[in-house]
C-alpha positions in Angstrom: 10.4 21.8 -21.4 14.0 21.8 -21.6 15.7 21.3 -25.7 16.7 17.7 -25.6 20.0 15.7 -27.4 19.0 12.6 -29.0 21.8 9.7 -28.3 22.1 7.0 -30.1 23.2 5.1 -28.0 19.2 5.3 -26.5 18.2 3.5 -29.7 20.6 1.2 -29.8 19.9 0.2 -26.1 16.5 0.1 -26.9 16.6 -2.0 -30.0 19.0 -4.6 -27.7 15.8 -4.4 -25.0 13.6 -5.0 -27.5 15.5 -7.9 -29.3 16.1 -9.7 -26.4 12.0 -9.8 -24.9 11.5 -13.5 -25.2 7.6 -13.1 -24.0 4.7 -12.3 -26.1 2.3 -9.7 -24.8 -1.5 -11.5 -24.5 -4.5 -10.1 -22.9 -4.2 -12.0 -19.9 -0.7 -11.3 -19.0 2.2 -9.6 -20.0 5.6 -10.6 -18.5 8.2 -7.3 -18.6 11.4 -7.7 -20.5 14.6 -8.5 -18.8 17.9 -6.9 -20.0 19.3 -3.8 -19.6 16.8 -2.8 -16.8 18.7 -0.4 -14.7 17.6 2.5 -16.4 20.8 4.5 -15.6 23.3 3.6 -18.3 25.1 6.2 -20.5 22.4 7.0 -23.1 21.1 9.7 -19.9 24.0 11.4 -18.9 22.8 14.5 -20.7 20.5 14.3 -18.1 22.0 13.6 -14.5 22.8 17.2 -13.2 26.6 18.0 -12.9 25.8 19.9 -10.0 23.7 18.2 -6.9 20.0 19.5 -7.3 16.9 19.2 -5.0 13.5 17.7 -6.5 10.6 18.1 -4.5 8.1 15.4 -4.1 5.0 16.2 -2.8 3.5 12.3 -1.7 -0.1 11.8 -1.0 0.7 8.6 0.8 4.1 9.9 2.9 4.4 10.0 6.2 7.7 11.9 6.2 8.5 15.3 5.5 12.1 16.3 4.7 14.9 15.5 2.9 14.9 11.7 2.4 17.6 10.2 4.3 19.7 6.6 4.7 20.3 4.2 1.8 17.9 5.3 -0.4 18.8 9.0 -0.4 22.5 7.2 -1.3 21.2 5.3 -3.8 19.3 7.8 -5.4 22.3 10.4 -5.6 24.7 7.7 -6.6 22.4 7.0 -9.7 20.8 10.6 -10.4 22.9 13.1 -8.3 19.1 14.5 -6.8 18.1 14.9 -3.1 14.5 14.6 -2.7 12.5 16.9 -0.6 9.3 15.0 0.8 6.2 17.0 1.2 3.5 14.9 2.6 -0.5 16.1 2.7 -2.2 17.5 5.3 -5.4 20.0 5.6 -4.8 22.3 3.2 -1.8 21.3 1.8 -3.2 19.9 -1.7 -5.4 23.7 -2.0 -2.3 25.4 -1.2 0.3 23.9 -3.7 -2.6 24.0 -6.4 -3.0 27.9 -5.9 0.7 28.5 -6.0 0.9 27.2 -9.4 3.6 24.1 -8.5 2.5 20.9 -6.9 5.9 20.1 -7.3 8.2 18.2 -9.6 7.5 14.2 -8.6 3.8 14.2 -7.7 2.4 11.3 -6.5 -2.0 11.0 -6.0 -3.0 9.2 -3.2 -6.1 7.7 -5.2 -7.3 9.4 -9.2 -10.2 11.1 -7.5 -11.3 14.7 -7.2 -7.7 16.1 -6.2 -6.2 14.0 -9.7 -8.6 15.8 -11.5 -8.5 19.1 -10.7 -5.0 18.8 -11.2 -5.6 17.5 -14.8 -7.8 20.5 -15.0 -5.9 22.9 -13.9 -2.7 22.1 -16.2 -0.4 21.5 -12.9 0.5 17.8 -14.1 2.8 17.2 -17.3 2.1 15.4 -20.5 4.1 12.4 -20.4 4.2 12.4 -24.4 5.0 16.0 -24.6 8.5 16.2 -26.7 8.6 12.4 -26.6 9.3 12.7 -23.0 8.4 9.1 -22.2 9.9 7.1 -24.7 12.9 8.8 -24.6 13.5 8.7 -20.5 11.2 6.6 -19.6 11.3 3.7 -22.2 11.1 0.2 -19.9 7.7 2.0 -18.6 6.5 2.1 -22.5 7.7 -1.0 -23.5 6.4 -3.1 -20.5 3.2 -0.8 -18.7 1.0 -0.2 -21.9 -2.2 -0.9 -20.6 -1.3 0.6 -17.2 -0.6 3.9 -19.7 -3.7 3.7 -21.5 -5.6 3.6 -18.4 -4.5 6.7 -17.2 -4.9 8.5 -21.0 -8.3 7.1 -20.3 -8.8 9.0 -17.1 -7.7 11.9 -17.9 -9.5 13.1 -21.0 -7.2 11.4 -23.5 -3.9 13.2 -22.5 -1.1 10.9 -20.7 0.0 12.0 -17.5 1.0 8.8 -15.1 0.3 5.6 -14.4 -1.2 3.7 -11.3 0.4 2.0 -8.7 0.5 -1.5 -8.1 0.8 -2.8 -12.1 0.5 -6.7 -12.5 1.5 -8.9 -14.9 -1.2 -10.9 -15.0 -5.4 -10.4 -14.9 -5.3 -14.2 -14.0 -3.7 -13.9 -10.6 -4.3 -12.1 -7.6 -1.6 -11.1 -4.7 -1.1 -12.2 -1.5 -3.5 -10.8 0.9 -2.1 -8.2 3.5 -5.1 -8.5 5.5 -5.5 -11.5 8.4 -5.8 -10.5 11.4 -2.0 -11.0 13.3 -2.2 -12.2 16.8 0.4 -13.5 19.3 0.2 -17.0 18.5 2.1 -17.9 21.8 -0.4 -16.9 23.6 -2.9 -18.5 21.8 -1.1 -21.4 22.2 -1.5 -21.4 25.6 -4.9 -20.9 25.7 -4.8 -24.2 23.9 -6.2 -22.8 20.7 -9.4 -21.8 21.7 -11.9 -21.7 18.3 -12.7 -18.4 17.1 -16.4 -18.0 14.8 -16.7 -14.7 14.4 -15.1 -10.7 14.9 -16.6 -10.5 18.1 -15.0 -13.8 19.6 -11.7 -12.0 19.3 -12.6 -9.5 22.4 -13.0 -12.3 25.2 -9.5 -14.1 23.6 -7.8 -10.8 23.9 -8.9 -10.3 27.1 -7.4 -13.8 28.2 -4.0 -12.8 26.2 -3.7 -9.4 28.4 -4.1 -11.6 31.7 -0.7 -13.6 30.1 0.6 -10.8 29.0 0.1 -7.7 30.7 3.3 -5.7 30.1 5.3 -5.4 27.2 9.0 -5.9 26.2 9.1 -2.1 28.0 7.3 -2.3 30.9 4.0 -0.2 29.3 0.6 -1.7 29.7 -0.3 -4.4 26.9 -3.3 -3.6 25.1 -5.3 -6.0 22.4 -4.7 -3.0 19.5 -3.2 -0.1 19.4 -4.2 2.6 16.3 -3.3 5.9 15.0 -5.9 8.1 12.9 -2.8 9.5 10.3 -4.5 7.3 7.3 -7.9 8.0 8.1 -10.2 9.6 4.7 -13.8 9.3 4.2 -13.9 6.7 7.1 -11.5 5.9 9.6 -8.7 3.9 8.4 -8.6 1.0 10.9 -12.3 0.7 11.1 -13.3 0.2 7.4 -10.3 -1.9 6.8 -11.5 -4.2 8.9 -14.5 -5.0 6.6 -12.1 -6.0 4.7 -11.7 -9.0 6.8 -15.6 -10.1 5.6 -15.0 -9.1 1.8 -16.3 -5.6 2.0 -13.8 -3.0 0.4 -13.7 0.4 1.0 -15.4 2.8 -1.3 -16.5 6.5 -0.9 -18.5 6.9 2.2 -19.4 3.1 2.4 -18.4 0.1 1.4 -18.5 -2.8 -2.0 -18.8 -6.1 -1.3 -16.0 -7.8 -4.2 -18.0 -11.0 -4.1 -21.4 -9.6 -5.1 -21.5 -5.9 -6.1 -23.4 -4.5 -3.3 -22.9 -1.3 -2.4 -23.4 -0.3 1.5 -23.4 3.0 2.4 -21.2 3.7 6.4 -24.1 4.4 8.0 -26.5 2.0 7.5 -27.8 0.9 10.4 -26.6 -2.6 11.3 -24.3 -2.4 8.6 -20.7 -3.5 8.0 -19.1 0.3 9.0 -21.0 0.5 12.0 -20.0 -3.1 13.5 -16.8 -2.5 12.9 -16.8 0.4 14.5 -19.0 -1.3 18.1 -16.3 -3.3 17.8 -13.4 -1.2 18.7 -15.8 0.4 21.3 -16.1 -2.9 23.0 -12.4 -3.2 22.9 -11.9 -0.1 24.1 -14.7 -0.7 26.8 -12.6 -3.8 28.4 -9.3 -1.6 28.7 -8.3 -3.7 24.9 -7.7 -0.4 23.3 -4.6 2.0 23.8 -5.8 4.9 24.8 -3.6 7.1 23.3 -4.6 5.8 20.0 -6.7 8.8 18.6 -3.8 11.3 19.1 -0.5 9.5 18.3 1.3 8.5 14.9 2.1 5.6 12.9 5.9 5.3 14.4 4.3 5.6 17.9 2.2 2.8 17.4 4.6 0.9 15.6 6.5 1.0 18.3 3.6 -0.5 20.5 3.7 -3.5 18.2 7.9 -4.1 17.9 7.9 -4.1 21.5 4.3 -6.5 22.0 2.5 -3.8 23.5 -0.5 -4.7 21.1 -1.6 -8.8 21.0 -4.0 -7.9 17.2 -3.4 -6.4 13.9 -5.8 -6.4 10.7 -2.7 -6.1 8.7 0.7 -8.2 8.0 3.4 -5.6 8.0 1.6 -3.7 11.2 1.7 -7.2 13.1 3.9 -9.8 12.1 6.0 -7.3 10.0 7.2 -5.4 13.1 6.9 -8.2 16.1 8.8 -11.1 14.2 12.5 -10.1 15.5 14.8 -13.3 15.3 14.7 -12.3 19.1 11.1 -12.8 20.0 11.3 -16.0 17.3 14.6 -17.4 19.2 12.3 -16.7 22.7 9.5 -18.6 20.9 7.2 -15.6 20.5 5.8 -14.3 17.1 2.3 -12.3 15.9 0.5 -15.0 13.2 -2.6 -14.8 10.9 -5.5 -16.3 12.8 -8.6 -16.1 10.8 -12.7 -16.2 12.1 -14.6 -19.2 10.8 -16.7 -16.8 8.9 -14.2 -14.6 7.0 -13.5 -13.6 3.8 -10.6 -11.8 3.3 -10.5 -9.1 0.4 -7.2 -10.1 -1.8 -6.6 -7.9 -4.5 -6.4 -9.7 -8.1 -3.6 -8.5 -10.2 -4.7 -5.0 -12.2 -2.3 -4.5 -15.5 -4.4 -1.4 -15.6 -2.5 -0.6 -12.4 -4.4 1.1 -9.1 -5.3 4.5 -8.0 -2.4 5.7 -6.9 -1.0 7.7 -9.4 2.6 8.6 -10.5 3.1 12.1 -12.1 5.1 15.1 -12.7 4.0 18.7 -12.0 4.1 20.9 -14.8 6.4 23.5 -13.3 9.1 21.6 -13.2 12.5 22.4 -14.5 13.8 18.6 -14.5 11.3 16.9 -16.6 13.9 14.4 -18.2 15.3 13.6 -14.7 11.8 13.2 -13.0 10.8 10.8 -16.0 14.0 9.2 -15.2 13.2 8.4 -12.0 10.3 7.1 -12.2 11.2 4.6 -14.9 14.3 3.7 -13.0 11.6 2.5 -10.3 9.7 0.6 -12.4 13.0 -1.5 -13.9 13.3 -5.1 -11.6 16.5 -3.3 -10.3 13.9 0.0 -9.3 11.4 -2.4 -8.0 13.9 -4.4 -5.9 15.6 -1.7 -4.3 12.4 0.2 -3.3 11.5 -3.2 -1.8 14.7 -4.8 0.1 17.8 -1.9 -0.6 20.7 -1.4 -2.2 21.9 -4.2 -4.4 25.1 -6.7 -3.4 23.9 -5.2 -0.1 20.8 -6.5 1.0 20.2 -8.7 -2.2 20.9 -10.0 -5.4 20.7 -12.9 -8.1 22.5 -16.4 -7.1 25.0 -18.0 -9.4 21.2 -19.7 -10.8 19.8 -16.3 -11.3 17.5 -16.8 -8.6 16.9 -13.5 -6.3 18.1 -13.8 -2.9 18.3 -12.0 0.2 21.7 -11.4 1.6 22.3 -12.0 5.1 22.3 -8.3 6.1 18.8 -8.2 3.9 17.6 -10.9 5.9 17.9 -9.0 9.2 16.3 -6.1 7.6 12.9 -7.8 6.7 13.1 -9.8 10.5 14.2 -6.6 12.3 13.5 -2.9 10.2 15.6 -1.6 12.9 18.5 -3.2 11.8 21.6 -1.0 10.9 23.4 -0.7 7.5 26.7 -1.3 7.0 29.4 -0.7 4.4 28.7 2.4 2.6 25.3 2.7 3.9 24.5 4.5 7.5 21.6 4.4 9.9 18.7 2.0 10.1 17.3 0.3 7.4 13.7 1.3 8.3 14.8 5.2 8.1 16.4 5.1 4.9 13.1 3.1 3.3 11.8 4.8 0.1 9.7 8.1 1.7 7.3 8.6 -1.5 5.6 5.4 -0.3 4.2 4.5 -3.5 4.8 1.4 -5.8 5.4 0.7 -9.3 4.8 -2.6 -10.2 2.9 -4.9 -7.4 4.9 -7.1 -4.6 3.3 -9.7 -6.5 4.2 -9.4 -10.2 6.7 -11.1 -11.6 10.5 -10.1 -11.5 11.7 -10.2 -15.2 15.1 -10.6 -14.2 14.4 -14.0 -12.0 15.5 -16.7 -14.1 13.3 -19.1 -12.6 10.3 -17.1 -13.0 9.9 -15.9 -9.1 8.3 -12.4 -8.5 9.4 -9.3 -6.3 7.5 -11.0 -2.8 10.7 -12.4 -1.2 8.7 -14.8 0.8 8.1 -16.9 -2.0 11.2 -17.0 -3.3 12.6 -20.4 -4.0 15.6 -19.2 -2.3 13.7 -19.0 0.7 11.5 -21.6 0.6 14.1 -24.3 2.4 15.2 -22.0 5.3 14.5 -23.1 8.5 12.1 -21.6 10.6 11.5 -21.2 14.0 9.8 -23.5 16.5 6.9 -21.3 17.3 6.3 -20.9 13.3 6.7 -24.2 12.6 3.6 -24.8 15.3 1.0 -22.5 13.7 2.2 -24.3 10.2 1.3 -27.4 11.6 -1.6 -26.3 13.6 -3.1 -24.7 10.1 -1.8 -27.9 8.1 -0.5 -24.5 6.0 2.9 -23.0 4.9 2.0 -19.2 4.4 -1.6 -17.2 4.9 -1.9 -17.6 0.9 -1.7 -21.2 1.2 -4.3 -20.9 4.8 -6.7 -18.5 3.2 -7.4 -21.2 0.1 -7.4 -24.4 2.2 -10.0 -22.6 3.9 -11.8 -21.0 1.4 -11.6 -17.7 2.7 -10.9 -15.9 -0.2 -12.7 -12.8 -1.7 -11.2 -11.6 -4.7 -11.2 -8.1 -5.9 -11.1 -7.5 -9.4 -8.7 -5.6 -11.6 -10.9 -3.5 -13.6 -10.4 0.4 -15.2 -12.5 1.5 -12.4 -11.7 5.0 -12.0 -13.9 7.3 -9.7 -15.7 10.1 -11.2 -15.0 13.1 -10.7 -17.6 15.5 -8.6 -19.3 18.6 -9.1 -18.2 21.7 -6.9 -21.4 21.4 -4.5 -20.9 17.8 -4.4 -17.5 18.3 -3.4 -18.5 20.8 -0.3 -20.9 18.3 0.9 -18.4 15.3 0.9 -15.9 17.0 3.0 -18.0 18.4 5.4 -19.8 14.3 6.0 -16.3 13.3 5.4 -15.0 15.5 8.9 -18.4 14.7 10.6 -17.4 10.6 10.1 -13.9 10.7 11.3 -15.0 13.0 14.1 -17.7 11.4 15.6 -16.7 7.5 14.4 -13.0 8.2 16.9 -15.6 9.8 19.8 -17.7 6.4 19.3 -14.6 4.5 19.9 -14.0 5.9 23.1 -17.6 5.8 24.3 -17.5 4.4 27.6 -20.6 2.4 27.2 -23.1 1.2 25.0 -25.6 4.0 25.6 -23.4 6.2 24.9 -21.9 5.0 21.7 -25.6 4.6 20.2 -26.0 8.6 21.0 -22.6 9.4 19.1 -23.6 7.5 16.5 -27.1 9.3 16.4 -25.6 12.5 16.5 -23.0 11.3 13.6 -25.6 10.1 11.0 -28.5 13.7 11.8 -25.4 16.2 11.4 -24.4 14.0 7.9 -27.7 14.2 7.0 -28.3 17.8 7.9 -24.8 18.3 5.5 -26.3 16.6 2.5 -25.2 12.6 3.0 -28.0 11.6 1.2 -26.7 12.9 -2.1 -23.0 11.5 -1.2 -25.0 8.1 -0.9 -26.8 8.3 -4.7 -23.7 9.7 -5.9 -21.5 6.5 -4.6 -24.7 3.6 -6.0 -23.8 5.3 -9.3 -20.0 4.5 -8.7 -21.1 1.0 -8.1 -23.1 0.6 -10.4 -20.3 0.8 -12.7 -17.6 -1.1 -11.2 -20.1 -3.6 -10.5 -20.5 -3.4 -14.8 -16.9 -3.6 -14.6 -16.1 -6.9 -12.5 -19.4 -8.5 -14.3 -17.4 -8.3 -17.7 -14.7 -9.6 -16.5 -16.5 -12.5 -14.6 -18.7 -13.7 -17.5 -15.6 -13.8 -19.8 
């Protein structure tokens, strides 16, 4: 690492920080200080290059690979004077990088699994507390994101090298659940709100929406979902995530049920994984599924649901997210949350321990202060908001009240993505989006700076809370006697909570490792060919073929492997819950 300067002016600032924290740190919660919380104020311009440099970023969770572009690449150089060079995964990507020596400088973990560890093992990630590295650069992390910290020391055989994603506040609350399912409530409307019991009621009532609608704002064929296969891990993305819908998380090859500890493994037969999966075969089976869903990418099938191509989505910012223009609102159309009498929605509680997503910096890198930098400068309430809604005085800031607000350029970026910036910022807001894709603190946490105690989620701002809406959102409120899904989930007690624990995944031995990945291919694989079986007969012989050629790999030891996992985050949430 490179010799240091010590400032001051750092202790100073920090002292001021420190002084001014008005909260006391308990175990349930711990509310971050307020203050100087930009992160970029004199005490590191020993740090910010004279000279323009490049960091790499290799991102487990990006779906971009370049330089990063738009307002946040502005933002970022106005503060730091870095580009960032996004390197997402791919086969072979993560092997590659790890026998070059350099994952890169900013690395960021797509869970704290096997890949995590063999980093750790392999020396490629920094120590964090190396030359003082973190307090020194990344001091609003230290002072507010202790437990977070100690989770990760925890993980990683007592040496500090990240933290999580997704940090709360507070143990005692949960967020705001991004699952629902979206549909086009217009169309429902029509129907004259036709009662929905169960997953499988959903197929005859898209059906009926594809007879309303049968072409969308582009001419194309309307289909009841459209998918993409770019997320997909141990299971397919879209199919386990359903489950979600019945309170069934993913986890390994299988699923836990966050109400009651049970393990399940994906193929059981007649269990969660494999009804999910019979039911996007029987989608597909009535012409409900867009056929070129295998094979395309997330921005093709986002486009299917800006332009109402696709009438169902499991999650918010896929459905409602990308339909709900002030265009298709003004023409009284919009994608709401329409729930099954029988759900239970996984909602994630709020983990100070933070989630499995980790933050870190490769070893090999020749900016260590800067990178540390960074990443504290993205965990300040300034970070946190710009990763979330842009620059600020552009597309938001605090009222005279200290209320966070949305100006009205922000608005039209959360109604429309598309929207372009203005001023000194170019292109679309959607392109210049943050490219890591990973979080600091969660949506749901609450924003220091916000006088009146709000939290990063603008749609629960108090700000917001007396704007009009539209006609056609005004119905479902009245039809759900409900002002958000938050509010609809709890008058219905729909709820499934999943816990914030240290749950951490252990890590695997080599053989175990070879087995997973070779089930791991063999579900993917065959779960997409199931989809597009053309009938039933069919599907049951793919799935046949898909649970013998796991077996033949070794699922079996995948499956006592993952009971042990549950075992212990079963342990885990049964502490908390008998507190």
């Amino acid at each position: 690492m490179k010799k240091r300067t010590k400032i001051l002016s750092i202790v100073t600032a920090c002292a001021m920080v420190f002084t001014l924290a008005s909260c006391k740190k308990t175990p349930a919660s711990t509310t971050p200080d307020a203050g100087n919380t930009t992160g970029t104020d004199s005490k590191l311009t020993d740090i910010i290059p004279k000279d323009t440099v490049t960091l790499t970023v290799y991102s487990q969770l990006a779906n971009f690979q370049g330089e990063q572009i738009g307002w946040f690449a502005k933002v970022i150089k106005d503060k730091f004077n870095v580009k960032l060079n996004i390197v997402k995964t791919g086969d072979g990507v993560f092997a590659t990088r790890m026998e070059s020596g350099n994952l890169g400088d900013i690395v960021v973990f797509g869970n704290d699994g096997d890949e995590y560890q063999q980093a750790v093992k392999g020396k490629m990630l920094l120590d964090w507390s190396k030359e003082d590295l973190l307090n020194e650069y990344g001091p609003y992390i230290a002072k507010n994101m202790q437990t977070a910290l100690d989770k990760n020391k925890m993980i990683s055989s007592g040496t500090l090298y990240g933290i999580g994603h997704d940090v709360g506040s507070s143990a005692t609350e949960h967020s705001v659940s991004f699952y629902r399912p979206d549909i086009r409530w217009d169309l429902y409307k029509q129907l004259g709100y036709p009662q929905v019991n169960t997953l499988e009621d959903f197929i005859p009532l898209l059906q009926q929406m594809q007879q309303l609608s049968p072409t969308s704002d582009t001419g194309k064929k309307t289909y009841g979902v459209s998918l993409f296969k770019d997320w997909d891990g141990n299971m397919v993305m879209f199919v386990k995530s359903t489950a979600a819908l019945y309170g069934w998380d993913e986890f390994g090859f299988g699923l836990y049920n966050v109400n009651t500890g049970e393990y399940q493994d994906a193929l059981k037969s007649g269990g969660m994984y494999l009804r999910m999966l019979k039911f996007y075969n029987t989608l597909y089976q009535k012409g409900l599924v867009d056929p070129d869903s295998m094979t395309q990418t997330y921005d093709d099938m986002s486009e299917d649901y800006k332009t109402g191509g696709a009438l169902l989505n499991i999650f918010d910012w896929m459905g409602s997210g990308l339909y709900n223009t002030p265009e298709h609102l003004a023409a009284g159309k919009a994608m709401m949350p329409l729930t099954a009498k029988d759900q239970q929605n996984v909602t994630y509680g709020l983990n100070m321990n933070g989630g499995n997503r980790v933050w870190t910096i490769g070893a090999k890198t020749q900016y260590p202060e800067l990178c540390m930098a960074i990443i504290n400068w993205l965990a300040t309430p300034e970070g946190v908001m710009t990763y979330f809604y842009g620059p600020k005085g552009v597309t938001w800031n605090y009222d005279s009240q200290g209320r966070p607000m949305l100006t009205d350029l922000g608005e039209a970026c959360q109604s429309n993505q598309d929207t372009a910036m203005t001023g000194d910022y170019s292109g679309k807001w959607t392109d210049g989006t943050c490219k890591i894709n990973n979080t600091t603190w969660a949506v749901d946490a609450k924003n220091p700076d916000a006088k009146n105690g709000d939290t990063y989620n603008y749609k629960f701002w108090e700000t917001r809370q007396s704007r009009p809406v539209s006609n056609i959102e005004q119905d479902w409120r009245t039809k759900t006697s409900a002002p958000n899904l938050n509010k609809y989930l709890e008058i219905n007690k729909q709820m499934a909570i999943s816990l914030g624990t240290t749950y951490s995944e252990s890590a695997k031995s080599n053989e175990l490792t070879t087995t997973w990945n070779q089930v791991k291919t063999t579900i993917t694989t065959y779960s997409w060919k199931a989809i597009y079986a053309k009938s039933d007969a069919e599907f049951d012989s793919i799935v046949k073929e898909m649970t013998d050629k796991a077996n033949s790999y070794g699922y079996a030891d995948c499956v006592k492997f993952q009971q042990g996992e549950a075992a212990i985050r079963k342990g885990l949430d049964d502490k908390i819950r008998n507190k």
